[in-house]
C-alpha positions as CSV (number, residue, x, y, z in Angstrom):
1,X,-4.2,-13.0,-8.0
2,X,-7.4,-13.6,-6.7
3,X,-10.2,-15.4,-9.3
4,X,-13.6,-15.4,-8.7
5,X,-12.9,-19.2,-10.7
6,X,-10.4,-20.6,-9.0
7,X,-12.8,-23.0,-7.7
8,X,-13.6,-24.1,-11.6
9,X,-9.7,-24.1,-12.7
10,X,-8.9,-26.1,-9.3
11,X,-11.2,-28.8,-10.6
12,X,-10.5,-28.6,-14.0
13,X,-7.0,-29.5,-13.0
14,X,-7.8,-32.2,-10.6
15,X,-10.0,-34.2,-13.6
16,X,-6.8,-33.3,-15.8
17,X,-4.4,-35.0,-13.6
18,X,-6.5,-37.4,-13.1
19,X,-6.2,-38.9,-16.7
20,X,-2.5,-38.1,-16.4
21,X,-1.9,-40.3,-13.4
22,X,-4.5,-43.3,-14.5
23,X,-3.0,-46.9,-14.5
24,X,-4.0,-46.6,-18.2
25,X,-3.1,-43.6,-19.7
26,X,-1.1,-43.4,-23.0
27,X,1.9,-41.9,-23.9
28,X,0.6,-40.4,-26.9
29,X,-2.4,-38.6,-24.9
30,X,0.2,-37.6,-22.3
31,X,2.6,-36.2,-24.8
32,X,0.0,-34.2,-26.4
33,X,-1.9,-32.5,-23.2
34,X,1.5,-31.4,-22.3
35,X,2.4,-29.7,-25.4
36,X,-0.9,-28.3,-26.6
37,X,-2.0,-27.2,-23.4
38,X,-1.0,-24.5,-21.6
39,X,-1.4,-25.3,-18.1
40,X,-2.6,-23.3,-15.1
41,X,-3.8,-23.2,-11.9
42,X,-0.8,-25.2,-11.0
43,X,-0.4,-24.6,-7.0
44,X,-3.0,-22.5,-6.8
45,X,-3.2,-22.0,-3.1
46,X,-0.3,-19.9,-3.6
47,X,-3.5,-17.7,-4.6
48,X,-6.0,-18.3,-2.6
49,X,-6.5,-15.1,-0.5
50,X,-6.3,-15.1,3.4
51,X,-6.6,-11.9,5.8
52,X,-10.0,-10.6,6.9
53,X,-9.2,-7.6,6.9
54,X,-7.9,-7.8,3.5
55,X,-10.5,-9.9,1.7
56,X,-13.5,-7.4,2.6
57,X,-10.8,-4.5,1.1
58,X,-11.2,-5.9,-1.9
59,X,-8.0,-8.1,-2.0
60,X,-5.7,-5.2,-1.9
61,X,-3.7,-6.7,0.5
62,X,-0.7,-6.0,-1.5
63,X,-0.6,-2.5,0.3
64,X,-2.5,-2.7,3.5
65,X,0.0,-2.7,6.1
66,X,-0.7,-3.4,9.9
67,X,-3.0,-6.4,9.1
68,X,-1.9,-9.5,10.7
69,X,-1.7,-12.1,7.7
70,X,-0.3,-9.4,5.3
71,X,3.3,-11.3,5.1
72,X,0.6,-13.5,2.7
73,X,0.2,-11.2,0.0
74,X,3.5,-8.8,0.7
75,X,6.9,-9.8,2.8
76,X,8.0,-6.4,3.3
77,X,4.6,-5.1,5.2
78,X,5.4,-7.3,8.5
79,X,8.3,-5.1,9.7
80,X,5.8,-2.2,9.8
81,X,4.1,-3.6,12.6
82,X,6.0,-3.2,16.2
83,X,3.9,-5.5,18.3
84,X,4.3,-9.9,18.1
85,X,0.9,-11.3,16.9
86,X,-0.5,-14.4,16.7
87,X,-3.8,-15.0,14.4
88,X,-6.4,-18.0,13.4
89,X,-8.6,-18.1,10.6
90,X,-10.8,-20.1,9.3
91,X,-13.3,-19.7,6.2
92,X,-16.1,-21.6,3.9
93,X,-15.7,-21.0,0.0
94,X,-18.0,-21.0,-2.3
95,X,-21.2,-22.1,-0.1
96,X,-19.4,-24.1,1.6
97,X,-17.8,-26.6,-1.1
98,X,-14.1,-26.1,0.3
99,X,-12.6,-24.7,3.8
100,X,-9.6,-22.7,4.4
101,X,-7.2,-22.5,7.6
102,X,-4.6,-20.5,8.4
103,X,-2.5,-19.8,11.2
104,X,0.5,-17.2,11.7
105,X,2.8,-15.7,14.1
106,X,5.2,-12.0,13.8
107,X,7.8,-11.3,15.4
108,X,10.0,-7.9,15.6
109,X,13.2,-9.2,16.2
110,X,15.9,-6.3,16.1
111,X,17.4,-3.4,14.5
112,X,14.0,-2.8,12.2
113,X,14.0,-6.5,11.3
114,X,10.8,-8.9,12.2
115,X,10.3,-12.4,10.8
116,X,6.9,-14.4,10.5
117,X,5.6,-18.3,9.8
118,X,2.3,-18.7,8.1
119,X,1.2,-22.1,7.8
120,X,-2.3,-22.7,5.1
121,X,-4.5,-25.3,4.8
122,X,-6.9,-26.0,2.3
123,X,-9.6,-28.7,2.0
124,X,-12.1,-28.4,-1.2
125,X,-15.1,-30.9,-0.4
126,X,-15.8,-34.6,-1.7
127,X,-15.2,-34.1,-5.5
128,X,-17.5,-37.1,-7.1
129,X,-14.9,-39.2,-9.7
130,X,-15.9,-40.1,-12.9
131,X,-14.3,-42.7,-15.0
132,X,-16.3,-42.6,-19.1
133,X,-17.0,-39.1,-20.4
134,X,-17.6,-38.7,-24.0
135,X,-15.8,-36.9,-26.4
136,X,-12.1,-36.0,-27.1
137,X,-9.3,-36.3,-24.1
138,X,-9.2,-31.9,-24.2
139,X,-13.3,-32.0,-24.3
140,X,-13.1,-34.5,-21.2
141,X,-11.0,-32.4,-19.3
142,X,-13.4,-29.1,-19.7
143,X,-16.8,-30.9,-19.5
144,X,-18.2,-29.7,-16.3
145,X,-21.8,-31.0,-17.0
146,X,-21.7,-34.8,-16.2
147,X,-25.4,-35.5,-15.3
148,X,-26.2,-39.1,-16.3
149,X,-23.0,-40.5,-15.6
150,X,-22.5,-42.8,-12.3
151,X,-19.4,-41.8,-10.3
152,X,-16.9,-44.3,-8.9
153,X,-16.1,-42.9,-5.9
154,X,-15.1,-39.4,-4.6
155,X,-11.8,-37.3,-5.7
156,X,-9.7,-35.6,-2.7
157,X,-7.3,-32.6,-3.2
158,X,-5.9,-31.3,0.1
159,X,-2.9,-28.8,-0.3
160,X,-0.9,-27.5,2.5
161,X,1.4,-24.3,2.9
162,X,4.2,-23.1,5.1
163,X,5.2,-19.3,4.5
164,X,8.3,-18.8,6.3
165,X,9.2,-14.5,6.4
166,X,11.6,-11.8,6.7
167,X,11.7,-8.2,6.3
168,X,13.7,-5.0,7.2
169,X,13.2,-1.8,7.6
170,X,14.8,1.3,6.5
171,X,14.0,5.0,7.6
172,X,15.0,8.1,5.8
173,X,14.9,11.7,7.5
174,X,13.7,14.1,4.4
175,X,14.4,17.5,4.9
176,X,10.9,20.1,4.5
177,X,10.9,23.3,4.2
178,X,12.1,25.7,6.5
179,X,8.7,26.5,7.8
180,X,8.5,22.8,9.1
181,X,10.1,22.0,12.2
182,X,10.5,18.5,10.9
183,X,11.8,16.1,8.8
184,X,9.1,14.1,6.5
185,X,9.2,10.4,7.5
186,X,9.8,8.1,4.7
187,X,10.2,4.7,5.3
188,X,11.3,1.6,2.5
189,X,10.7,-1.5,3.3
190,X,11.9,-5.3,1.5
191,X,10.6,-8.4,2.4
192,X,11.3,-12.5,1.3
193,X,9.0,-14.9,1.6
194,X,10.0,-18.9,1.6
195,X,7.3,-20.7,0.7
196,X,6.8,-24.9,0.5
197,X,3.5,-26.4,-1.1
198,X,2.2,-29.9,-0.6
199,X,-0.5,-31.3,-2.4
200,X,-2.0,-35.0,-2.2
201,X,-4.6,-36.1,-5.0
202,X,-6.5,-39.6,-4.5
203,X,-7.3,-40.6,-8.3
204,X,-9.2,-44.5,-7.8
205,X,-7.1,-46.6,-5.0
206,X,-3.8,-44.3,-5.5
207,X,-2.3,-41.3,-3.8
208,X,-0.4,-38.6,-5.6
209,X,1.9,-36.1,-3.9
210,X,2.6,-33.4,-5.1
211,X,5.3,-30.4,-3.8
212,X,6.5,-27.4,-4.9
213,X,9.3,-24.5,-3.4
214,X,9.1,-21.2,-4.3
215,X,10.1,-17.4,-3.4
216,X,8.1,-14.3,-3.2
217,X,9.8,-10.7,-3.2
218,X,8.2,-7.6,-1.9
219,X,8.8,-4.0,-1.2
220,X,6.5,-0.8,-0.1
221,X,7.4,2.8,0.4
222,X,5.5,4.3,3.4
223,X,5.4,8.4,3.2
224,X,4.5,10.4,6.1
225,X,2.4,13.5,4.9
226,X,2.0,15.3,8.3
227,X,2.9,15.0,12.1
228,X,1.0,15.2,14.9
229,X,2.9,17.5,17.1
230,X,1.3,17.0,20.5
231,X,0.6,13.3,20.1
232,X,3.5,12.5,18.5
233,X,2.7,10.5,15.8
234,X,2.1,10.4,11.9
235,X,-1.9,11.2,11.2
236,X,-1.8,10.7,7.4
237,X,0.7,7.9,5.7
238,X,0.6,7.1,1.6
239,X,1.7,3.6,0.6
240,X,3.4,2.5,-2.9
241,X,3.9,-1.5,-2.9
242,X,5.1,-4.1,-5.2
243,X,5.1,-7.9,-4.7
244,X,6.5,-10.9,-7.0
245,X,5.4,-14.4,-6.5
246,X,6.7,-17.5,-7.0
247,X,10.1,-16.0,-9.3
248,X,11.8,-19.1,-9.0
249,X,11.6,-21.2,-12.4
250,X,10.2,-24.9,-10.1
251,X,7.6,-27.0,-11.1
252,X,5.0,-28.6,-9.4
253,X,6.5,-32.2,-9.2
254,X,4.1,-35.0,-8.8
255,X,5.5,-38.4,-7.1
256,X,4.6,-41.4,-8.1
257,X,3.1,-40.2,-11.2
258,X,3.2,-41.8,-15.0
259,X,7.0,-40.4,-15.9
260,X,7.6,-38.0,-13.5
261,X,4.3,-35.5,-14.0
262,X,5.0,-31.8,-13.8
263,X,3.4,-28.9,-14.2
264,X,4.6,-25.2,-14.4
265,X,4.5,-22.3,-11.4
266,X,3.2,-19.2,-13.2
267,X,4.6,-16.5,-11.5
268,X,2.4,-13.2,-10.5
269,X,2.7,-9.6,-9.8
270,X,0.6,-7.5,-7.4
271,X,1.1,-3.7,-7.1
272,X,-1.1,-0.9,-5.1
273,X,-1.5,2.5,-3.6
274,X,-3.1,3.0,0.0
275,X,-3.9,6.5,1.6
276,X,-4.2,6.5,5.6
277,X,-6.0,8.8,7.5
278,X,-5.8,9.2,11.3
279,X,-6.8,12.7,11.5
280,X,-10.5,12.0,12.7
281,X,-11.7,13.3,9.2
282,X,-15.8,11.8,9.9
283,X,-14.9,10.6,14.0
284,X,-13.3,7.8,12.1
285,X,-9.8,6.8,10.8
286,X,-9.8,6.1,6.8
287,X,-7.8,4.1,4.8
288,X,-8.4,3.9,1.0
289,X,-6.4,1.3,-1.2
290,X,-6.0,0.2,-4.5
291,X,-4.4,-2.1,-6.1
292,X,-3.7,-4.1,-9.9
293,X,-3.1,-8.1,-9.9
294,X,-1.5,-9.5,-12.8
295,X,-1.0,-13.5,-13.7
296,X,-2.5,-14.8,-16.1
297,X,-4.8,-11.4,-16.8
298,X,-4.4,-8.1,-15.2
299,X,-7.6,-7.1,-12.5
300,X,-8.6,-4.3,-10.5
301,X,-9.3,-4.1,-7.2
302,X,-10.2,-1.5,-4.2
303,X,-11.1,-1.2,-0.7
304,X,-12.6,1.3,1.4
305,X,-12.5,0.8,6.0
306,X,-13.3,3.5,8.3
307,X,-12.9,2.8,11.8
308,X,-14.3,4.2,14.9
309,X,-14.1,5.1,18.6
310,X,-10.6,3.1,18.0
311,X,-12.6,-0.1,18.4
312,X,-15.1,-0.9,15.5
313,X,-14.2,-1.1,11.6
314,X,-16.4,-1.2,8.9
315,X,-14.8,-2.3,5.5
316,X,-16.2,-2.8,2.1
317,X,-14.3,-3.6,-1.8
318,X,-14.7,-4.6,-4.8
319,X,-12.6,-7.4,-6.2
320,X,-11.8,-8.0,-10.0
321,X,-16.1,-6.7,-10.1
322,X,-16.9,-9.1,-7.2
323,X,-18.2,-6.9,-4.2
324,X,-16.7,-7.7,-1.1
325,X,-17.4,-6.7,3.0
326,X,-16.2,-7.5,6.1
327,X,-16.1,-6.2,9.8
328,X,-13.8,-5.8,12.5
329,X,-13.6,-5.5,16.3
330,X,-10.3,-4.6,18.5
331,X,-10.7,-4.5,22.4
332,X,-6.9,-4.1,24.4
333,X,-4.9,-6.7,22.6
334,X,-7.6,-9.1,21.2
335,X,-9.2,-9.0,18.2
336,X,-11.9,-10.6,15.9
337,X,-12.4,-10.2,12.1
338,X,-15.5,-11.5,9.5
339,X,-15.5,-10.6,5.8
340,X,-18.3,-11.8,3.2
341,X,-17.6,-12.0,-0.4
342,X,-20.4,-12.5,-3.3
343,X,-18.3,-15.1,-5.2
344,X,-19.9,-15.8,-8.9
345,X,-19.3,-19.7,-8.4
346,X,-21.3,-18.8,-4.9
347,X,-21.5,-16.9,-2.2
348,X,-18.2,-17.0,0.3
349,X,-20.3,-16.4,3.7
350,X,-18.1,-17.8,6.4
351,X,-14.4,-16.1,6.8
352,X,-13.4,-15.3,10.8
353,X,-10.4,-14.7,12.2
354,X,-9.3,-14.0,15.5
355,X,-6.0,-12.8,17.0
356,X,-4.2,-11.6,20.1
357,X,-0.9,-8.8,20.3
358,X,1.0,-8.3,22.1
């Protein structure tokens, strides 16, 4: 699920783990942040959206097949795309206070299967460290205003991901009526994504690593609701998809840390609806999605694109109230993606992505 305060919970984590991991920390206080908090944000770039194409949607990428980082957000969408692809993307969050990489390949291999490998990288910028705060150890952790106070030195918290995928394919024939000539297309999809998470944290002098395996399961139905009989192909599609991440019951296990530190791997559901529309309704081809995000709190989000000449798309969404838009250019096998999203922490203004088919 995408939250426009991930930034906030990231560092509010960092600072907590911080005090866990200290030289000096107590048992007691340990003992008791454990039990009376309920800790999130635990491997939270298993969250942090990636996808052009999706972001300026609106974050729906849940059901937006035939978008090249969509193994990300749902497993099963990648065996609806017939062509190997290779993308890059990079992105600025949040005026520039932490950058994002990504790189992926797809592969149809046979028989309506294809398989993929994501790899994520994530780097927030120089977090200043702070070693006296007043108040409580829970007030510490959630004071975000620490003017007067002279750092110690900068905090680093660089994760890493590796997305390993596999879906298949399955295609019913549906019978119409008699006045049809033939069969509705429906398609059902399942996908599994295999997913490892490294994290390093430098509290003072020390390193912390931190790694955590997980699985994601997803599954879309793809309806065709009319056939182009000269062309050939399928001019209108509806989508239904469902996606659960991180089932497993792991932890986020923390070497080298004051009695084995771990923290729990909330997982999340994602479900939406898309519409596709080929049928040069406007000069354009449409597709309208919607989708609901559920972790922690359920959110809304939708995206609108309408693309043109077969060349051009124009994209625009609104995720969990945070407005997002993006663009999109395609010429032979090459293309090129940007998408811009009004974060409330601040503005998200740099997310490209390029990528080849083929």
């Amino acid at each position: 699920m995408v939250r426009t305060n991930s930034f906030y919970a990231v560092l509010a984590a960092v600072v907590a783990a911080g005090y866990c991991f200290a030289p000096g920390a107590q048992p007691v206080d340990t003992a008791l942040t454990l039990k009376e908090l309920d800790i999130r944000y635990a491997a939270e770039l298993n969250h942090v959206p990636v996808g052009c194409r999706t972001v300026a949607m609106g974050n729906t990428g849940v059901v937006l097949p035939y978008s090249d980082l969509s193994a990300f957000w749902n497993p099963s969408l990648i065996c609806l795309s017939p062509s190997y692809s290779v993308v890059i993307e990079g992105a600025k969050l949040y005026g520039g206070l932490s950058s994002l990489g990504t790189a992926s390949f797809h592969a149809p291999v046979q028989n309506d299967l294809s398989v993929g490998l994501m790899y994520k990288a994530f780097f927030p910028d120089d977090i200043l460290e702070y070693d006296s705060l007043e108040g409580t150890l829970l007030e510490r952790q959630y004071t975000y205003s620490i003017d007067g106070y002279p750092s110690r030195g900068v905090f680093h918290n660089n994760q890493h991901s590796i997305i390993a995928s596999i879906a298949k394919l399955f295609s019913i024939p549906i019978p119409r009526p008699t006045s049809f000539s033939l069969p509705l297309p429906v398609d059902i999809a399942g996908g599994l994504n295999i997913k490892s998470l490294i994290q390093t944290m430098t509290p003072g002098d020390d390193v912390r690593l931190g790694y955590n395996i997980n699985i994601d399961l997803g599954a879309v139905l793809r309806v065709g609701v009319d056939y182009n009989l000269a062309e050939e192909s399928i001019r209108r599609e509806l989508l239904i998809a469902a996606t659960v991440k991180d089932i497993l019951p792991t932890k986020m296990t923390w070497l080298h840390s004051y009695e084995g530190y771990e923290e729990p791997v909330d997982y999340s559901q994602f479900y939406g609806i898309s519409y596709i529309d080929r049928s040069g309704f406007l000069h354009g081809d449409w597709t309208v999605s919607l989708s609901l995000h559920k972790q922690y709190e359920a959110t809304l989000h939708a995206g609108l694109e309408g693309e043109f000449f077969d060349m051009v798309a124009f994209r625009c969404g609104i995720s969990n109230r945070i407005a997002t838009v993006g663009t999109g250019i395609h010429y032979k096998n090459y293309s090129a993606d940007y998408s811009f999203t009004f974060d409330e922490l601040s503005y998200s203004f740099l997310r490209l992505g390029i990528g080849y088919r083929f």
